[in-house]
Backbone atoms as SQL, in Angstrom:
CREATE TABLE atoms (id INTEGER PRIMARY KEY, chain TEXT, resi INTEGER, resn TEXT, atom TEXT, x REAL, y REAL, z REAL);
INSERT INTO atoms VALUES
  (1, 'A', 1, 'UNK', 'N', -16.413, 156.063, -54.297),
  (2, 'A', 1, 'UNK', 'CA', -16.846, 154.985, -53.433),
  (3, 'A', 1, 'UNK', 'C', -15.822, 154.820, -52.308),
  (4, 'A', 2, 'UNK', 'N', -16.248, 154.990, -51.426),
  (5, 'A', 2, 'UNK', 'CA', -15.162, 154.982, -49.792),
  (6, 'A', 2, 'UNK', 'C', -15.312, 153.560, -49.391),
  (7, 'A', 3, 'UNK', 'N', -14.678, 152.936, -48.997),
  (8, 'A', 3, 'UNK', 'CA', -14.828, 151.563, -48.066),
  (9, 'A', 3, 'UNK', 'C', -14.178, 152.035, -46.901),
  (10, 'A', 4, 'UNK', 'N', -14.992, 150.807, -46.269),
  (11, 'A', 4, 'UNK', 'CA', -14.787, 151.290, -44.693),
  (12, 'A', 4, 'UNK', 'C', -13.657, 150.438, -44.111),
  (13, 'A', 5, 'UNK', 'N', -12.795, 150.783, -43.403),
  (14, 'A', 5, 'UNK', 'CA', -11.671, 149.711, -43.235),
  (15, 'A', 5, 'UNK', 'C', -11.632, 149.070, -41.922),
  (16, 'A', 6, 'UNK', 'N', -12.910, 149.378, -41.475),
  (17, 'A', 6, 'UNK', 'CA', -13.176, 148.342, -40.832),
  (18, 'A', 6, 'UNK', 'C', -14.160, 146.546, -40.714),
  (19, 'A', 7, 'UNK', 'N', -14.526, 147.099, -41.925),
  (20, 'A', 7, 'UNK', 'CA', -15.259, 145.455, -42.619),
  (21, 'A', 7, 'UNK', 'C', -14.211, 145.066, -43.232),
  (22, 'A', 8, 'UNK', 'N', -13.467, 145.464, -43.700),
  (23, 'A', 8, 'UNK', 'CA', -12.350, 145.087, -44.146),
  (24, 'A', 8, 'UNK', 'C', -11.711, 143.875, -43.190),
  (25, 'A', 9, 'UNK', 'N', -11.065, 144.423, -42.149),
  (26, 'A', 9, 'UNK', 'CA', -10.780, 143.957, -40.818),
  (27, 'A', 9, 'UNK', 'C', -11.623, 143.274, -39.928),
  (28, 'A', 10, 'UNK', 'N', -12.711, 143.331, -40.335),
  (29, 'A', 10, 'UNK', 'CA', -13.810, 142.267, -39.530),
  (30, 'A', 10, 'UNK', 'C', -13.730, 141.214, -40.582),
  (31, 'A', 11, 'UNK', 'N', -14.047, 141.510, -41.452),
  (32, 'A', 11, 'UNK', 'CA', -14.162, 140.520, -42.873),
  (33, 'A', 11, 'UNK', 'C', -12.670, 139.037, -42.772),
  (34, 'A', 12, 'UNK', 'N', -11.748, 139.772, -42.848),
  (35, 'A', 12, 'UNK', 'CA', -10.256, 139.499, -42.396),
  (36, 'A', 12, 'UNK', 'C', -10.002, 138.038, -41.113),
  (37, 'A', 13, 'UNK', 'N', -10.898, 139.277, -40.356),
  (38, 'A', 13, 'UNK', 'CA', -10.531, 138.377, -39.160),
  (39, 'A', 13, 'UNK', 'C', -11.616, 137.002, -39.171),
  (40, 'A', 14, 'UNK', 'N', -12.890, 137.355, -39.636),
  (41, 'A', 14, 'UNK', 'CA', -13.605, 136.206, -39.496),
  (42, 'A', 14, 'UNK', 'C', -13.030, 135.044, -40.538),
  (43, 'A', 15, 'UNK', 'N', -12.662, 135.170, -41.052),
  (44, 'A', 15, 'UNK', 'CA', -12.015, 134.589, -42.598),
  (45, 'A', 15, 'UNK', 'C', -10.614, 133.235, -41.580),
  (46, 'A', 16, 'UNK', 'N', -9.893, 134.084, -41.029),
  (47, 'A', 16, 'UNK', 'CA', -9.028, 133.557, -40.031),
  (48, 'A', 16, 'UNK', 'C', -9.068, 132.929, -38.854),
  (49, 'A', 17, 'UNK', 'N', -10.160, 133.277, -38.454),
  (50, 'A', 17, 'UNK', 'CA', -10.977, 132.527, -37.018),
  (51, 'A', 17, 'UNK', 'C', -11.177, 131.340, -37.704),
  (52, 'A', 18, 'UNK', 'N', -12.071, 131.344, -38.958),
  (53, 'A', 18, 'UNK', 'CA', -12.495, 129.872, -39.363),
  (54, 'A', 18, 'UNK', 'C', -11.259, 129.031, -39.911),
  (55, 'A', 19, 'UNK', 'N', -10.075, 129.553, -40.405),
  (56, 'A', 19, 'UNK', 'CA', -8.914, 128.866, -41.093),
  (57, 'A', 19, 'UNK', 'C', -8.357, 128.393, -39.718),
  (58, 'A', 20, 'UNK', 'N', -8.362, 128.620, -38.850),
  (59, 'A', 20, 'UNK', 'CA', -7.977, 128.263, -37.323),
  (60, 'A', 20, 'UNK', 'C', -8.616, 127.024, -36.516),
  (61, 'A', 21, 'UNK', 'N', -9.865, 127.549, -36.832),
  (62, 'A', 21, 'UNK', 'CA', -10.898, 126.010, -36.089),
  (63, 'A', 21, 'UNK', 'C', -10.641, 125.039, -37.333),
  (64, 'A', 22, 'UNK', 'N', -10.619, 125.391, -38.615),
  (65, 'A', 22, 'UNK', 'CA', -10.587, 124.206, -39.703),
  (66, 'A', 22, 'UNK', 'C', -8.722, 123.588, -39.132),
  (67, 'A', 23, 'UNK', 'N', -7.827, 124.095, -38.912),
  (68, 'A', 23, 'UNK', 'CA', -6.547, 123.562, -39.249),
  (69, 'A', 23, 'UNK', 'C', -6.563, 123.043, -37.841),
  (70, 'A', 24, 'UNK', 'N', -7.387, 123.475, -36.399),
  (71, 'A', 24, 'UNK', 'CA', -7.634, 122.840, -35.624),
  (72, 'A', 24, 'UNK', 'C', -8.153, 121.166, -35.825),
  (73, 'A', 25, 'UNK', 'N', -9.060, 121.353, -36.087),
  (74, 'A', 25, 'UNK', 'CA', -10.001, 120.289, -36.199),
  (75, 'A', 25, 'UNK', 'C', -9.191, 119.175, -37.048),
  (76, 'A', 26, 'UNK', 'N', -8.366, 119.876, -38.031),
  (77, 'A', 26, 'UNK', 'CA', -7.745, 118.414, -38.616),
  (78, 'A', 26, 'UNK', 'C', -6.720, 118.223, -38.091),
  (79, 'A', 27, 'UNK', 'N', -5.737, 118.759, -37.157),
  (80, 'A', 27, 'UNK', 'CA', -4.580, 118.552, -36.638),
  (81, 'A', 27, 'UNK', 'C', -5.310, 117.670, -35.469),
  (82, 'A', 28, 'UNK', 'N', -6.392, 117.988, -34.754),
  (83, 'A', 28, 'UNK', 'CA', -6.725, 116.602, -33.646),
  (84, 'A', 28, 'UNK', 'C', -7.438, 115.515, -34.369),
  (85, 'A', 29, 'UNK', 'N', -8.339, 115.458, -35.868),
  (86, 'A', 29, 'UNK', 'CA', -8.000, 114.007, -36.354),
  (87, 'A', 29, 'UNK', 'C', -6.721, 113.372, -36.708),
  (88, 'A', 30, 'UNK', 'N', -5.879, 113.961, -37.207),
  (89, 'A', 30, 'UNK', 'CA', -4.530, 113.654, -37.713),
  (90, 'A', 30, 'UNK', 'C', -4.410, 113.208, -36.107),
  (91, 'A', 31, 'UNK', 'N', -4.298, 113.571, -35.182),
  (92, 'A', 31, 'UNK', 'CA', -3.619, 112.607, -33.685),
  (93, 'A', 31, 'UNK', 'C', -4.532, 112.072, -33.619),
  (94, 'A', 32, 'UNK', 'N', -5.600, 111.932, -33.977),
  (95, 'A', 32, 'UNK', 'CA', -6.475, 110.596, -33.210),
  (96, 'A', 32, 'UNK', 'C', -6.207, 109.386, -33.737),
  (97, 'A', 33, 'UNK', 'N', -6.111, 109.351, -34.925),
  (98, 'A', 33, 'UNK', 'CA', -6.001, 108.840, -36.135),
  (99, 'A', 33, 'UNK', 'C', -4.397, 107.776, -36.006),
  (100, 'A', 34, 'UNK', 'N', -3.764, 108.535, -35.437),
  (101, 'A', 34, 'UNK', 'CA', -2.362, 107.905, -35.377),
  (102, 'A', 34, 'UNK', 'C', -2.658, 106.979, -34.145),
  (103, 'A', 35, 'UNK', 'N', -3.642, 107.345, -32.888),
  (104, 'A', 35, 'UNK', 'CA', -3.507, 106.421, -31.997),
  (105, 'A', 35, 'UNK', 'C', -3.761, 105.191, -32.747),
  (106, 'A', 36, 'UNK', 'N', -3.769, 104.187, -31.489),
  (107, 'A', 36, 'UNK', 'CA', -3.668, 102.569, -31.652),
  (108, 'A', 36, 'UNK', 'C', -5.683, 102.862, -31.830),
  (109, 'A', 37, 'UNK', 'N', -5.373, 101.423, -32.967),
  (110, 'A', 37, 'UNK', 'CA', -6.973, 100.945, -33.287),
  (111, 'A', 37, 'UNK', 'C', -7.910, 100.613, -31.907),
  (112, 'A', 38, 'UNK', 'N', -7.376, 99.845, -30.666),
  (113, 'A', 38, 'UNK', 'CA', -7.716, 99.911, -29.231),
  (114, 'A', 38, 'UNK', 'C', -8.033, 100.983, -28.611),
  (115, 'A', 39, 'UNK', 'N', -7.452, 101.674, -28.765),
  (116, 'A', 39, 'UNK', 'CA', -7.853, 103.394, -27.794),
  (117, 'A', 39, 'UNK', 'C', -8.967, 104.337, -29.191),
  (118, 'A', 40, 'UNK', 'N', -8.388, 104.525, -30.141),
  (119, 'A', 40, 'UNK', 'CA', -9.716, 104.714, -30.879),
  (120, 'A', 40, 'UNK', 'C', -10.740, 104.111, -30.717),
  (121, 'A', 41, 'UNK', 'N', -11.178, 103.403, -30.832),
  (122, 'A', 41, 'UNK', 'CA', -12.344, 102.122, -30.686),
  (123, 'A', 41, 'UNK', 'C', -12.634, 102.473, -29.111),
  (124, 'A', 42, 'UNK', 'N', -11.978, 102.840, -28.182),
  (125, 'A', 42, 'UNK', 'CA', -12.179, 102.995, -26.508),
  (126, 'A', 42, 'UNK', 'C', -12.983, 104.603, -26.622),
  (127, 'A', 43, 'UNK', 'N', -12.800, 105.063, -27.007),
  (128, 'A', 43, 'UNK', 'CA', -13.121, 106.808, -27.230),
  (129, 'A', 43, 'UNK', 'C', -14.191, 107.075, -28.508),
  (130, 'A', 44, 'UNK', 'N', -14.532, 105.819, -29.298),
  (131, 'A', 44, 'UNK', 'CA', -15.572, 106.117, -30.010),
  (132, 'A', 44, 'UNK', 'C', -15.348, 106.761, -31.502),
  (133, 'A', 45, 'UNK', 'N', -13.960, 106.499, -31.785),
  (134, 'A', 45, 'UNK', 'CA', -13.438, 107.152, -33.402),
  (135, 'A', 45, 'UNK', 'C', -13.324, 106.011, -34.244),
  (136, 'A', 46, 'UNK', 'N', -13.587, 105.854, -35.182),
  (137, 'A', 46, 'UNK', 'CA', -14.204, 106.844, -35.722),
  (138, 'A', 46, 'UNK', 'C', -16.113, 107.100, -35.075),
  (139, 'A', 47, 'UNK', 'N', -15.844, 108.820, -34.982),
  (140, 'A', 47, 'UNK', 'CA', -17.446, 109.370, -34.891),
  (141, 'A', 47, 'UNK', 'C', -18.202, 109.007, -36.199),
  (142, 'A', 48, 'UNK', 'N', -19.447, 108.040, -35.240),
  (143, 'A', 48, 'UNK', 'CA', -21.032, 107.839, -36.299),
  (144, 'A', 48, 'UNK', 'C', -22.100, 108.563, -36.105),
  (145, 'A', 49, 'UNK', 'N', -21.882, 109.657, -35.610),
  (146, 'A', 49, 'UNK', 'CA', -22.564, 110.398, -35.534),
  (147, 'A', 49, 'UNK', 'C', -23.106, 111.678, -36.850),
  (148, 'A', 50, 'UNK', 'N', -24.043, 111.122, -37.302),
  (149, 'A', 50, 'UNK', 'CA', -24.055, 111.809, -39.032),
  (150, 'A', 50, 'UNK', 'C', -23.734, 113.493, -39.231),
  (151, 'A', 51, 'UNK', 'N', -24.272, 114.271, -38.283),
  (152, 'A', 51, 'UNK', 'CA', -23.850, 115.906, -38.375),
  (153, 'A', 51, 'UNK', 'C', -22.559, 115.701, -38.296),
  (154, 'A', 52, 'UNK', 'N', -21.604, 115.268, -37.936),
  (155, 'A', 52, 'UNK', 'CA', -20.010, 115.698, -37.700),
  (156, 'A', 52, 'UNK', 'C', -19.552, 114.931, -38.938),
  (157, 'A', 53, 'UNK', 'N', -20.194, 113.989, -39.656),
  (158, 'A', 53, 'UNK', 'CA', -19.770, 113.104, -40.455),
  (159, 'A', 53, 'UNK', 'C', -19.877, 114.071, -41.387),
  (160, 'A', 54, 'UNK', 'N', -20.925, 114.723, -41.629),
  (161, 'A', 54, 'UNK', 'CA', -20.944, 115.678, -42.744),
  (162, 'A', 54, 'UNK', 'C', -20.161, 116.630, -42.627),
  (163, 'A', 55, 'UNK', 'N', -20.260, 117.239, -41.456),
  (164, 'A', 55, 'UNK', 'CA', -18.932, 118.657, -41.230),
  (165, 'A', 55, 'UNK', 'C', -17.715, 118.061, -41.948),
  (166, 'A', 56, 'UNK', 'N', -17.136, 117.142, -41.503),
  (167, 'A', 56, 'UNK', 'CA', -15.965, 116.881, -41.821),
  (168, 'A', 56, 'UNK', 'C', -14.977, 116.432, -43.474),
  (169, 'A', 57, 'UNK', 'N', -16.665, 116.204, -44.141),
  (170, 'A', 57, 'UNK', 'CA', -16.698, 115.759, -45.338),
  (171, 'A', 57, 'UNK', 'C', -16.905, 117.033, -46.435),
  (172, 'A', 58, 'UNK', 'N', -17.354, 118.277, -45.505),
  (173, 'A', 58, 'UNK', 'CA', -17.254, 119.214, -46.189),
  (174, 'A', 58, 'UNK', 'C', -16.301, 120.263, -46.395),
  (175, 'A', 59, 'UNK', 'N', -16.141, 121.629, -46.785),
  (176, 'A', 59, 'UNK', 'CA', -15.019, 122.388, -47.128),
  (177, 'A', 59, 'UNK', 'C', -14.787, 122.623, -46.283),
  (178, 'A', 60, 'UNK', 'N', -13.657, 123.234, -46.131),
  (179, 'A', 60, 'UNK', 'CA', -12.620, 123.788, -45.330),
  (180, 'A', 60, 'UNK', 'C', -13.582, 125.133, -44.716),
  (181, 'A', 61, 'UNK', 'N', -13.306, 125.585, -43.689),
  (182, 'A', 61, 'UNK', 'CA', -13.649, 126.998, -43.090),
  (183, 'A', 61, 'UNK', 'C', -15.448, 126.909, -43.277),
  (184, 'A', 62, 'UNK', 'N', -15.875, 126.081, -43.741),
  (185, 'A', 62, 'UNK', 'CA', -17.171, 126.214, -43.642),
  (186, 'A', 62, 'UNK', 'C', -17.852, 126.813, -44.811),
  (187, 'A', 63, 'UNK', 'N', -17.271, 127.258, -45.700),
  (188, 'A', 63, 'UNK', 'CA', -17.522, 127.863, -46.325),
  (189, 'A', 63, 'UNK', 'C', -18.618, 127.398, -47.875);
């Protein structure tokens, strides 16, 4: 059985793209989060918007 070493490396990289947008995404709640309750509340955080409510409530990388 040969594997190809390049799914390997696609496999890899997509795996890392998503560990990137996930450690993204919580490093800009973690700063939103720290602003003042006034400027949150000015910008609409916390989001009530139910699709992002769920993204965020779910796993890591999407997975």
């Amino acid at each position: 059985m040969n594997a190809n070493p390049r799914s390997y490396f696609g496999m890899v990289g997509r795996i890392a793209a998503g560990w990137r947008a996930w450690r993204d995404e919580v490093r800009t709640e973690s700063l939103i989060n720290r602003l003042p309750p006034h400027i949150r509340k000015d910008i609409g955080w916390p989001d009530t918007h139910p699709s992002r409510q769920a993204r965020r409530a779910g796993t890591p990388f999407g997975l």
